[in-house]
C-alpha positions as CSV (number, residue, x, y, z in Angstrom):
1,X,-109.9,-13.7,216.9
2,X,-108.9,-13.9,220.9
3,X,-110.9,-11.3,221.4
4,X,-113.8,-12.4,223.8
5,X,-117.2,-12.6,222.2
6,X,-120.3,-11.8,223.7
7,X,-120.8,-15.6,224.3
8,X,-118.4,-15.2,227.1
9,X,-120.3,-12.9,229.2
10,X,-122.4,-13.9,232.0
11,X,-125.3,-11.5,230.8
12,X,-128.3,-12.2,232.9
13,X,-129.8,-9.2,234.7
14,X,-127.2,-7.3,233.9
15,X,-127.5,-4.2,231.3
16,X,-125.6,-4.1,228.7
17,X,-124.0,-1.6,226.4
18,X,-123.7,-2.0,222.9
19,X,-121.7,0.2,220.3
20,X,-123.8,-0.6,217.3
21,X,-123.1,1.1,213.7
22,X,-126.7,2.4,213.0
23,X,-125.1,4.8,210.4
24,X,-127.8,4.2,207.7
25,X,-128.6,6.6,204.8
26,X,-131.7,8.8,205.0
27,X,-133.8,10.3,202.5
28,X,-135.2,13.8,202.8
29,X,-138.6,12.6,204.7
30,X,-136.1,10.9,207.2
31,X,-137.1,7.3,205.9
32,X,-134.1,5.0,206.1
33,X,-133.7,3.8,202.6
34,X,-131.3,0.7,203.3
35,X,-131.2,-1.2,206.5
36,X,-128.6,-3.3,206.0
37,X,-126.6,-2.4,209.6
38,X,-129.6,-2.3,211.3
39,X,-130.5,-6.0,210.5
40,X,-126.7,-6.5,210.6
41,X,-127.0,-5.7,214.5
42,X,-129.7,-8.5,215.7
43,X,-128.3,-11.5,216.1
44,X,-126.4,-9.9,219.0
45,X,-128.9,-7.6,220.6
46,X,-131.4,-11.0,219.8
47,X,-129.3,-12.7,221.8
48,X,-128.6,-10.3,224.7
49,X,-132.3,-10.1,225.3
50,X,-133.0,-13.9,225.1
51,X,-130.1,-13.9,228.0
52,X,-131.7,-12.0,230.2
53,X,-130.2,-8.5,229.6
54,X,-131.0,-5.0,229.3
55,X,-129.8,-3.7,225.8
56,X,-128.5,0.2,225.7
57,X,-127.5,0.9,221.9
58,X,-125.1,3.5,221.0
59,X,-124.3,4.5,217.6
60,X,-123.2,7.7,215.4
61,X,-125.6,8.8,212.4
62,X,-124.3,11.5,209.5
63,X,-121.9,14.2,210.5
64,X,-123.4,16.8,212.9
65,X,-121.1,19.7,213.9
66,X,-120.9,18.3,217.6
67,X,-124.5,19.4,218.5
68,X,-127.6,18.4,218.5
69,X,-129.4,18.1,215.1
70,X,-132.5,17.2,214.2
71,X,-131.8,15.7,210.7
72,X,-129.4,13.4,212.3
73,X,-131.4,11.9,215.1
74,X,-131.7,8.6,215.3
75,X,-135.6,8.8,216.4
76,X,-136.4,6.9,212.7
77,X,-134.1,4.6,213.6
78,X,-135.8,3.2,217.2
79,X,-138.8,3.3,215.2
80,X,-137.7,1.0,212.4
81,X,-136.0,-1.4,214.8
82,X,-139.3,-1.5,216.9
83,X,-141.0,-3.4,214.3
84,X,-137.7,-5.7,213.2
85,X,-137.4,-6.5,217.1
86,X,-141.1,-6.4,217.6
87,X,-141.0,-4.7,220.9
88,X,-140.3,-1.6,222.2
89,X,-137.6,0.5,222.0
90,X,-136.8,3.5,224.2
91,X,-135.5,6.6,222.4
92,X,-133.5,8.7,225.1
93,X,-133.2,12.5,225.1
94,X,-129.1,12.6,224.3
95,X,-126.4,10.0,225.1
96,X,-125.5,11.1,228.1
97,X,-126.8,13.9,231.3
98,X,-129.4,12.9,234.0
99,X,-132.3,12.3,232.2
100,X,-130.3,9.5,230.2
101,X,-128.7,8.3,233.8
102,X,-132.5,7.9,235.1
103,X,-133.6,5.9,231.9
104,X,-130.6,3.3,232.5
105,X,-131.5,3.3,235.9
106,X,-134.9,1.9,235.5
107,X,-134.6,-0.9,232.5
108,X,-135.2,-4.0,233.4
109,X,-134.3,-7.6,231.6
110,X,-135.6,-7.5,228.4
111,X,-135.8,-3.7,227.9
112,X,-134.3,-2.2,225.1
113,X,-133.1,1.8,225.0
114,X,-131.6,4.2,221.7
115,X,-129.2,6.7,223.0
116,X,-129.4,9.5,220.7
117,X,-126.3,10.6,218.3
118,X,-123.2,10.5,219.7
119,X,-121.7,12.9,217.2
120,X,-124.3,15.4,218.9
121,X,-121.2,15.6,221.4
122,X,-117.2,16.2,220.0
123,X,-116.1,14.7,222.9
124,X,-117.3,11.6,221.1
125,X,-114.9,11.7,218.1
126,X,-112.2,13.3,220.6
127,X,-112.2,10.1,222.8
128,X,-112.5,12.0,225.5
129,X,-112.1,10.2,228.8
130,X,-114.9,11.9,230.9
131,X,-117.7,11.3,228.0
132,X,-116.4,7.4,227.7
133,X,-116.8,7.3,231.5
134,X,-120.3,8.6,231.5
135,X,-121.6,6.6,228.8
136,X,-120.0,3.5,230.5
137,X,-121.9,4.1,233.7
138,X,-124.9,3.3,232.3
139,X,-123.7,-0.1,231.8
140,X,-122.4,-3.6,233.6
141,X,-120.5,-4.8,230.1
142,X,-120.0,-3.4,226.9
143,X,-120.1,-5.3,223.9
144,X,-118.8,-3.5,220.6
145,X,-120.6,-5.0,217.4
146,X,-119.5,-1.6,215.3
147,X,-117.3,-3.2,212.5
148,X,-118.0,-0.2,210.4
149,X,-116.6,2.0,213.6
150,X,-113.6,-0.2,214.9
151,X,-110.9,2.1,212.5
152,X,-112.0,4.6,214.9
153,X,-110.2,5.4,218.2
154,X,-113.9,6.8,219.4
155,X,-115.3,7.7,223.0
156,X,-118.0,4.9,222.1
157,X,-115.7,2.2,220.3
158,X,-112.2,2.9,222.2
159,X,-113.0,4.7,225.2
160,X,-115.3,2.7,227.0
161,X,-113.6,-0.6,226.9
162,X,-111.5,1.5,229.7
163,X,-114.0,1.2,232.1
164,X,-116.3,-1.9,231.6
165,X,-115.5,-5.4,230.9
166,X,-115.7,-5.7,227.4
167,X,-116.5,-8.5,224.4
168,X,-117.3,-8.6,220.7
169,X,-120.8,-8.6,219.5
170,X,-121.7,-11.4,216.2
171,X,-121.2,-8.8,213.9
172,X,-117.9,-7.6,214.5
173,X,-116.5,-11.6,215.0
174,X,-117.9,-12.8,211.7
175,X,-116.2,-9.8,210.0
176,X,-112.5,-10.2,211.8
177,X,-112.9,-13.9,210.9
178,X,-113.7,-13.8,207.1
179,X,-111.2,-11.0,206.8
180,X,-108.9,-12.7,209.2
181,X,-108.8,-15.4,207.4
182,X,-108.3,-13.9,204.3
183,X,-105.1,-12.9,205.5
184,X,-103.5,-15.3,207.4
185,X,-104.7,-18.4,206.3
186,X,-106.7,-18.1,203.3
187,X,-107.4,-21.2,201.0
188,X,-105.6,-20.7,197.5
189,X,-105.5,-19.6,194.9
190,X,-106.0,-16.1,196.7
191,X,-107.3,-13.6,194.4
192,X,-107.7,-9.7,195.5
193,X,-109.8,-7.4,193.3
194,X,-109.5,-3.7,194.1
195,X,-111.0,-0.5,192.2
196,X,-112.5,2.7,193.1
197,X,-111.4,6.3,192.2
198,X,-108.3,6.7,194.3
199,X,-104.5,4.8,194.1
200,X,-103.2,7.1,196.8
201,X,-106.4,5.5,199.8
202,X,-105.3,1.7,198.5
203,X,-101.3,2.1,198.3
204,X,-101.2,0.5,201.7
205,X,-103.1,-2.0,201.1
206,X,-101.8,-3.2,197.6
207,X,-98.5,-3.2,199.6
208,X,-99.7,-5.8,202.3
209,X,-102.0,-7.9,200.0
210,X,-99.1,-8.6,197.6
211,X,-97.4,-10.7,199.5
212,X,-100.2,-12.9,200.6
213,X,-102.3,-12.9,197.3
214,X,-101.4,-15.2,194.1
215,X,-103.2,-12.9,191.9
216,X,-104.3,-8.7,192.4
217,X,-107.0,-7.8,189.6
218,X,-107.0,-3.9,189.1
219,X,-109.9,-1.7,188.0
220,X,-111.6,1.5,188.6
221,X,-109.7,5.1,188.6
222,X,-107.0,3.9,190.5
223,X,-106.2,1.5,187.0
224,X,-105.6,4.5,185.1
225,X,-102.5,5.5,187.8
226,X,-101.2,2.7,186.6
227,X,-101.9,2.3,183.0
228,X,-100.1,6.2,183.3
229,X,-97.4,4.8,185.1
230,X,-96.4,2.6,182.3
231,X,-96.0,5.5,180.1
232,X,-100.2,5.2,178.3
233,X,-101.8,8.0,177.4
234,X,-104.8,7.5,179.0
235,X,-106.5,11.3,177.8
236,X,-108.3,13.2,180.4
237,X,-109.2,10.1,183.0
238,X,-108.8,11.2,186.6
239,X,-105.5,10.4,187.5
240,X,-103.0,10.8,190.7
241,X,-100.1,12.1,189.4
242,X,-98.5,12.5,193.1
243,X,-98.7,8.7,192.8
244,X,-97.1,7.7,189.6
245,X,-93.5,7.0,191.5
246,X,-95.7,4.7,193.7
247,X,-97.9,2.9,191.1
248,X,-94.6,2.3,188.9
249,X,-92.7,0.4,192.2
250,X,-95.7,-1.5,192.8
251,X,-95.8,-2.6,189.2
252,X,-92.6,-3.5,189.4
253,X,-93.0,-5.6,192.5
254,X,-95.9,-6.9,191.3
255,X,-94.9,-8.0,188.2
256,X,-96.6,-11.5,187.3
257,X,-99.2,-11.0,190.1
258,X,-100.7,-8.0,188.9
259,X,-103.1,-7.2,186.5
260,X,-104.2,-4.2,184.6
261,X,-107.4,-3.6,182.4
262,X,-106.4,-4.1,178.4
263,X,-109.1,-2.6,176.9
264,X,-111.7,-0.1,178.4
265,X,-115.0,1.8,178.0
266,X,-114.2,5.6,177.5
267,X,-116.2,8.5,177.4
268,X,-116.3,12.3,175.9
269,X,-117.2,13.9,179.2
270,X,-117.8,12.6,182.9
271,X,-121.7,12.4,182.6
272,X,-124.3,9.7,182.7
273,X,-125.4,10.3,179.5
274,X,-122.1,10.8,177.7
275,X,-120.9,9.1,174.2
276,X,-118.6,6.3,175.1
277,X,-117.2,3.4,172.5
278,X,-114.8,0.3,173.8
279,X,-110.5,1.1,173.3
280,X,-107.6,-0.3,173.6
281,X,-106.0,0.3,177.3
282,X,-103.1,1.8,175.2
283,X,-105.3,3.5,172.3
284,X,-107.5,6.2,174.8
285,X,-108.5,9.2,172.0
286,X,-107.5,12.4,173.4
287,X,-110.4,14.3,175.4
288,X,-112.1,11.0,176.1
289,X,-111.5,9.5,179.9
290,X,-112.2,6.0,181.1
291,X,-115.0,5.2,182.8
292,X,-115.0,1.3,183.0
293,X,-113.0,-2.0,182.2
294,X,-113.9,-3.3,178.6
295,X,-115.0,-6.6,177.7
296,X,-111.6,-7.7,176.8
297,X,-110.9,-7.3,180.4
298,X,-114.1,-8.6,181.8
299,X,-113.0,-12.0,180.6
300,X,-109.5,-12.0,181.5
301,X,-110.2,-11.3,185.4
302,X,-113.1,-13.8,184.6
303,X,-110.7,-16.3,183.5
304,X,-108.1,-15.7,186.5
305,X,-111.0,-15.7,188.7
306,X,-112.4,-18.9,188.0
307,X,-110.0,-21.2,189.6
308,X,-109.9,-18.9,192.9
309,X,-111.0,-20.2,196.1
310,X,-110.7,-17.0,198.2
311,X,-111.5,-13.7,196.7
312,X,-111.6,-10.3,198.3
313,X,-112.8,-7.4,196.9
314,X,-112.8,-3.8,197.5
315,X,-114.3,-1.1,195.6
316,X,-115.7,-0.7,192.0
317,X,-114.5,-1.3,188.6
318,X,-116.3,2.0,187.0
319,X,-118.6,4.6,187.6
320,X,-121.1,2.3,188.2
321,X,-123.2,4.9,189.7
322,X,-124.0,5.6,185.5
323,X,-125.6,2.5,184.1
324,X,-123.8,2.8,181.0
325,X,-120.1,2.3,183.0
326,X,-121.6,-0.1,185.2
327,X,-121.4,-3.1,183.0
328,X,-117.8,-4.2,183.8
329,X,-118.6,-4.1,187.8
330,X,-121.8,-6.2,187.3
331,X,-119.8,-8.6,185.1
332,X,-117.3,-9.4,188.2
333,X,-120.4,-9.4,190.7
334,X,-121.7,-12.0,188.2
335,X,-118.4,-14.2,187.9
336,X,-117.8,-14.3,191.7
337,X,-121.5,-15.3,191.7
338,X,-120.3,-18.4,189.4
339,X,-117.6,-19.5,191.1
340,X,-117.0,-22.0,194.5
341,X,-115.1,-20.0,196.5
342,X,-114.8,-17.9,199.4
343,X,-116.1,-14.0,198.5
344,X,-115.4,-11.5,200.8
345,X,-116.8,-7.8,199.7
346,X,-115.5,-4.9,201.4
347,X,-118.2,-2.6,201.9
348,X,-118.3,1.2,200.8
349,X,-118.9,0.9,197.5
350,X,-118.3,-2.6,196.6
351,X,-121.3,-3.7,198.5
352,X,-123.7,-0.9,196.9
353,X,-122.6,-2.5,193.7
354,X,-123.0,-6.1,194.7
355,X,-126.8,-5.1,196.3
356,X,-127.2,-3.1,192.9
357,X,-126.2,-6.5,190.7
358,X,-128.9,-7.9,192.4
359,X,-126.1,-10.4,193.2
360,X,-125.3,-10.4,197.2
361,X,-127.1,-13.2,197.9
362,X,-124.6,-15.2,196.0
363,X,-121.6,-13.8,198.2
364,X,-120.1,-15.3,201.1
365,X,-119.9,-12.4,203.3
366,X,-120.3,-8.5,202.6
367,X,-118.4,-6.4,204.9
368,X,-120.8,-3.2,206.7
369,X,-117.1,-1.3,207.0
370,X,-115.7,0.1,204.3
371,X,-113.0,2.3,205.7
372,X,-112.5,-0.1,208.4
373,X,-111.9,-3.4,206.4
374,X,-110.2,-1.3,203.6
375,X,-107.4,-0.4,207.1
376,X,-107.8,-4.4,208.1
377,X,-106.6,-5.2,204.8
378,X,-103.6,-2.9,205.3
379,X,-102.7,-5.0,207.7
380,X,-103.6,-2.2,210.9
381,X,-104.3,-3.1,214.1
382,X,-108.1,-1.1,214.4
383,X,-108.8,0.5,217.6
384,X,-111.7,-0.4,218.5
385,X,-111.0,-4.1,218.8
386,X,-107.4,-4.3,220.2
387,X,-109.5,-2.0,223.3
388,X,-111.5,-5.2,223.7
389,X,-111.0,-7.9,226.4
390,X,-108.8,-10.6,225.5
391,X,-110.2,-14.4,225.9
């Protein structure tokens, strides 16, 4: 990390702007049903205002069509950090324009202030110079603390680095040095996990994890890819058949380092309430599809687990979003749980699980960006920190 961190600012009197990710799920009455990124966020904009600053938040929420929305406005959002901050927090009219100019102009030390969605402009996502250089002159210094955003080459994460001196907020340093550290130095043995749906969004970074891990555990949809690849019927489970060539080179590349599920829960149609019954990886009936690792295979990753002192996983072993297939991603939230190592979780889905196992208490540290640590582990350089300041 030699990146500067918001410890390296001289903050006092001086406003601040801070790219937060405040991208939090809503239900239909607007009532933020997980604040997880919200309480990620204070430590740094704690600290800002025990400095002496002026705190001006930026952040993104949903996907608006680049104008403004009132589904996606972030007004729930000043409300609910109100009472976490217990003061006041100023909800601006847009992110940019006059009226927002005039309500920079007058915070003083200690005064906090919401610009509303970004997204409610596409200059944002478009990195447009001219928007980054009116949203950094509401500002002294800009601190990004937007893990979840940093894959982004955004007006708000990229942009304004170009025009203010810039630092890392507490957020965005713990993540680049779990993950970090994961990579370049990590204590061994060095186990990666990795599941979800898809083969084809993890290629790259099965590619860069195996040759730095000592073991790679695979579940999830992307598993049956590869139980394909080595010639298994595996019935009608959702598989990538555009990356069978792929799946088989990585097999063979990672052959005594990777493993695959042996036996697996299969069911005879993709609903919650389907039939299912345990199978052999190589025994799938025809018009069945897989919907989790079995128990066979719940105890082997448990047993190459258990002597692991860094682990890092990314996405789930099964549709764990059904009870009944969510048994074999509970079972590796529960042996990480047992174990003395390092567990890094990396966010997306993988943390929904891990908060769902009741469990993520028990891990070291849970990544707020999917997509962004998922592009870390590939081994990317992310945007929105290589724009940042250098100690």
């Amino acid at each position: 990390m030699n990146k500067k961190s918001v410890t390296d600012l001289d903050v006092k009197n001086k406003k601040v702007l801070v790219r937060v990710d405040f991208n939090v799920p809503l239900d239909a009455a607007g009532q933020i049903t997980d604040d997880r990124r919200i309480t990620a966020a204070l430590p740094t904009i704690r600290y800002l205002l025990d400095q002496g600053a002026a705190v001006i938040l930026m952040s993104h929420l949903g996907r608006p069509k680049g104008a403004p929305d009132p589904q996606f406005s972030l007004k729930p959002v000043a409300a609910h950090l109100e009472k976490l901050l217990g003061r006041p927090v100023a909800m601006a009219p847009d992110c940019v324009g006059p009226a927002v100019q005039q309500a920079a102009a007058h915070l003083q030390p200690g005064d906090v202030l919401l610009l509303e969605n970004l997204r409610f402009h596409n200059e944002e996502t478009k990195n447009d110079p001219e928007f980054a250089r009116q949203l950094a002159s509401l500002a002294d210094l800009f601190v990004n603390d937007a893990f979840g955003a940093a894959h982004r080459a955004h007006a708000s994460t990229e942009g304004v680095a170009h025009y203010l001196p810039s630092a890392a907020g507490f957020l965005m340093q713990k993540e680049l040095e779990f993950l970090g550290k994961a990579l370049e130095a990590p204590e061994r043995p060095f186990i990666a996990i990795l599941g979800g749906a898809k083969i084809s969004d993890k290629i790259g970074v099965i590619d860069n994890l195996l040759g730095k891990v000592d073991r790679l555990l695979i579940g999830g949809g992307m598993a049956n890819t590869f139980l394909k690849a080595q010639g298994l019927d595996v019935g009608e489970s959702l598989v990538e058949n555009d990356s069978l060539d792929q799946a088989a080179n990585l097999l063979e590349r990672g052959r005594g380092k990777l493993m695959l599920p042996v036996d697996v829960v299969v069911a005879d149609r993709f609903d919650k309430d389907a039939q299912k019954q345990v199978v052999k990886a190589n025994a799938v009936p025809a018009g069945w599809r897989i919907l989790d690792i079995g128990p066979e295979t719940v105890a082997l990753f448990g047993q190459a687990l258990a002597p692991a002192k860094t682990v890092v996983w990314n996405g789930p072993m099964g549709v764990f979003e059904f009870p009944q297939f969510a048994q074999g991603t509970f079972a590796i939230a529960r042996a990480l749980a047992d174990i003395q190592a390092t567990t890094i979780i990396g966010g997306g889905d993988s943390a929904a699980a891990v908060e769902q196992s009741g469990l993520a208490d028990k891990m070291t540290h849970i990544s707020t960006g999917g997509g962004a640590s998922l592009e870390f582990l590939e081994g990317r350089v992310l945007p929105g920190v290589a724009a940042l300041n250098d100690r």
